[in-house]
C-alpha positions, -999 to +999 in steps of 0.1 A: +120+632+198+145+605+195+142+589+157+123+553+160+142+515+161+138+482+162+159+463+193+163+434+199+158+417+234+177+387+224+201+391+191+210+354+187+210+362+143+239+392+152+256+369+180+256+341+154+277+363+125+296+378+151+311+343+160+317+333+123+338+305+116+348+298+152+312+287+153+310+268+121+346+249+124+329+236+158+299+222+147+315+208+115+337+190+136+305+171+149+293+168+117+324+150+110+330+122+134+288+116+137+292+113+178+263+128+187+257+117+222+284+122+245+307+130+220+348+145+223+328+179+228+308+170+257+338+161+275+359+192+263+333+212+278+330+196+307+363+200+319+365+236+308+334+244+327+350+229+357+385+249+352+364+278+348+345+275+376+371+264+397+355+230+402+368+196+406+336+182+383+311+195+355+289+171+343+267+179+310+230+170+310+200+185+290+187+214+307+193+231+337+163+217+347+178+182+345+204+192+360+184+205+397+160+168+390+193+148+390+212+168+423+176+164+444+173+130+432+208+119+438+200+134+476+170+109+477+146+139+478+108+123+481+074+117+498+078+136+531+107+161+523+106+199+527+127+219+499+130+255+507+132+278+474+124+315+464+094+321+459+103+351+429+119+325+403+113+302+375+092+274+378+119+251+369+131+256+409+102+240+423+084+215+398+115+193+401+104+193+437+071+184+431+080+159+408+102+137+432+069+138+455+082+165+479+071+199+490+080+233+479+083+258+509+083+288+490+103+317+509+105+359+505+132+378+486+153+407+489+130+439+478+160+450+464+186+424+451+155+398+451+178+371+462+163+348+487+161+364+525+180+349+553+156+358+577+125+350+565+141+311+555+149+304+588+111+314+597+103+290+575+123+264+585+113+271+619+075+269+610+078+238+591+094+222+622+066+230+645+041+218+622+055+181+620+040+172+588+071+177+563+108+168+569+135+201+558+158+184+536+171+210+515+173+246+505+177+258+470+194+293+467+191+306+431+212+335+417+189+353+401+193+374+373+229+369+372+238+384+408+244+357+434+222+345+469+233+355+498+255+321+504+276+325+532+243+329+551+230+302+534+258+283+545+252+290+582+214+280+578+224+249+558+245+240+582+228+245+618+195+227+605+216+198+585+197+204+550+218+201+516+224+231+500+219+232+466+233+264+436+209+272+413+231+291+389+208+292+357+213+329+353+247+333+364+275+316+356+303+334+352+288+355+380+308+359+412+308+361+451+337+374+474+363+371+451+351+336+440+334+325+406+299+316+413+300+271+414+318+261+444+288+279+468+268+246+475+272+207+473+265+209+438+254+239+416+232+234+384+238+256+355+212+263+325+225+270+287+191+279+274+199+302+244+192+336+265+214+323+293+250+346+299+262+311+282+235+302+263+236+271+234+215+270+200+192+251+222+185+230+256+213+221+276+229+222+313+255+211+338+263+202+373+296+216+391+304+196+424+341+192+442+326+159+447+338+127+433+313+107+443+285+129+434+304+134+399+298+098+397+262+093+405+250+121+386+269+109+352+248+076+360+214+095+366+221+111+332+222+076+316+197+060+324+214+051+360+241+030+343+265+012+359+297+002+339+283-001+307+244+008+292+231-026+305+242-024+337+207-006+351+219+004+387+194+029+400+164+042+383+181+074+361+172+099+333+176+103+296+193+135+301+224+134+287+240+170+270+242+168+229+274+173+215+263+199+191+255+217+220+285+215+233+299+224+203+283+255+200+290+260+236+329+259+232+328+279+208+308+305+228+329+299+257+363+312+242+342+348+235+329+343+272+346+373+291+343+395+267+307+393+262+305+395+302+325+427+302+303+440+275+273+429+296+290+450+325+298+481+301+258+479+294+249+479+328+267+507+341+255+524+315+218+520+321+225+526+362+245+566+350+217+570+328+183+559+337+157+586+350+156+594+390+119+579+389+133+545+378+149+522+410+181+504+392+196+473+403+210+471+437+247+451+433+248+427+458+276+438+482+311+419+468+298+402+440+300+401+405+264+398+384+271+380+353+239+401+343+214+374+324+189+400+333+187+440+339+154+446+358+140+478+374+116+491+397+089+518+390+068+532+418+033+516+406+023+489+381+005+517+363+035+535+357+053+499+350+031+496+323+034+534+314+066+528+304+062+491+291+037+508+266+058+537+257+091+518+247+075+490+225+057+519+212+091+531+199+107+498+194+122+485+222+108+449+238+108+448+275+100+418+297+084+414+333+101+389+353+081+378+371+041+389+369+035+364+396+054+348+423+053+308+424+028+303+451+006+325+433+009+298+403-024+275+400+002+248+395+013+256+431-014+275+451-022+243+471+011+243+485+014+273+501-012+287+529-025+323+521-021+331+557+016+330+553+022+364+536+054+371+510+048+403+505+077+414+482+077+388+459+042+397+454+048+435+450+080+429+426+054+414+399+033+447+399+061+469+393+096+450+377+103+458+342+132+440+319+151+461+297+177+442+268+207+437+282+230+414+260+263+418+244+251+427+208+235+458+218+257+490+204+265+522+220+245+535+202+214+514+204+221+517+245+216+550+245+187+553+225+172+532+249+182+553+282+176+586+257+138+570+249+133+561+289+140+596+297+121+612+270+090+589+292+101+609+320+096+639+304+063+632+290+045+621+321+058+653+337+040+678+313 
């Protein structure tokens, strides 16, 4: 029997030392000059996040979920509008729908890289057409748990039903598709810098990459309060979502350790796929892609022995999380969007039987392998 520890799921204290005084020159430097909103930093950020992305634009708000309220409300998304979104994500992807006054059509996933499905989006699509009562305006693809959507068919869905396509890249930036760093896939993609993000701040915070000046433009007013040329010059009804500059701060700092911390993400990963027990369904890569890896989940057989296992490794110290126990249209908040008769079976299933396992770049060798070593000693036990 493996010796008992503690784990972390999310070692922001050891992250924190680890980045020292890269960390605390930063935020001194805010302390400093007292420019809290929309400081130097916010704009230092900004055009990194856009060089790193390969972007023409990044613009800083205060959460990623901001960021999807301002791109569907700079696209005049309202009353009457369709929005076609996974159905196995966060609720941030879909209450920004609801509240700009339009519809969620929630859509299937992949059983196995639980990316949104191609096929059954353009059922959707098609169904919501012959029903007549909501216009398809838009499809979110998000890129979830750090592995990207399917966005070259996406692309060709997008574009034979004229709906904007919009990147929700919460979970992975730094992520990347066919050779290309995830941020360039849609109109505009929204990024999330919640602290357990790949790139996560010492708080709220988010951004939207677009190649497009205009956009840029609009969405730097909707942040503002829908300024014009100065604070008083009210041009469209906007937000108060504007990033902090101690965010960004702490961001830039976080942003030079970046690639190593995905790497080590990587390292992690490959070690859990070599290493898990044959009863335990890893990740499937999507094909040519990088997964920034915001989250490792696997696949038991049966929510019992899900929760077999969920038992047995808090029992020895490890946390584990179940993203998600239930899909969106299952949500009370959202039950009396969807009709029952329209079935999504995987994204029901995946609730019953997904399990979370830490996967962040503080974790040691050592504390890896305790985990793989305590997963198959599970194995073992339910065997006898």
């Amino acid at each position: 029997m493996t010796q008992r520890r503690e784990i972390a799921f999310l070692d922001l204290p050891r992250q924190r030392a680890r980045l020292g005084e890269a960390l605390t020159r930063r935020v001194d430097a805010v302390m400093a000059h007292c420019k809290f909103v929309l400081g130097p930093e916010v704009t230092e950020l900004e055009e990194r996040l856009a060089a790193y992305a390969g972007a023409r634009h990044a613009i800083g708000v205060s959460s990623g979920t901001d960021a999807l309220l301002a791109v569907l409300m700079g696209e005049g998304i309202g009353p009457g509008d369709a929005v076609f979104l996974p159905a196995f994500t966060y609720t941030a992807t879909a209450e920004i729908v609801l509240l700009l006054g339009a519809v969620p059509v929630f859509v299937d996933v992949d059983a196995r890289t639980f990316q949104i499905d191609p096929a059954h989006l353009e059922a959707r699509i098609a169904a919501t057409l012959r029903d007549g009562q909501w216009r398809p305006r838009a499809i979110i693809g998000v890129d979830l748990f750090g592995q990207p959507a399917p966005w070259d068919e996406l692309k060709i869905i997008a574009d034979r039903h004229k709906l904007t396509l919009v990147d929700d890249c919460a979970q992975a930036f730094g992520g990347s598709y066919k050779g290309r760093k995830l941020g360039r896939e849609a109109r505009a993609t929204t990024l999330s810098f919640f602290p357990s993000k790949p790139l996560g701040g010492y708080g709220d915070g988010g951004a939207i990459l677009t190649d497009d000046e205009g956009l840029a433009s609009l969405y730097r007013s909707l942040r503002s309060h829908g300024e014009g040329q100065n604070r008083y010059d009210v041009q469209r009804i906007g937000l108060n979502a504007r990033l902090d500059t101690l965010q960004a701060a702490v961001l830039l700092a976080k942003l030079d350790a970046f690639d190593a911390e995905l790497a080590r993400r990587e390292a992690i990963a490959r070690a859990y796929d070599a290493g898990l027990p044959e009863i335990i369904q890893t990740p499937q890569r999507v094909a040519g892609a990088q997964s920034a890896w915001a989250i490792y989940s696997i696949l038991l057989p049966t929510m019992a022995l899900r929760d077999s296992l969920q038992s047995w490794l808090k029992a020895h110290g490890i946390p584990s999380v179940v993203y998600y126990p239930k899909p969106l249209h299952r949500q009370p908040a959202y039950a009396s969007y969807h009709n029952n008769e329209i079935p999504l079976p995987v994204s029901e299933k995946l609730g019953e039987i997904i399990l979370s396992l830490p996967l962040h770049p503080e974790l040691t060798d050592d504390e890896v392998r305790y985990i793989i070593d305590t997963t198959l000693e599970w194995s073992k036990e339910r065997k006898t």
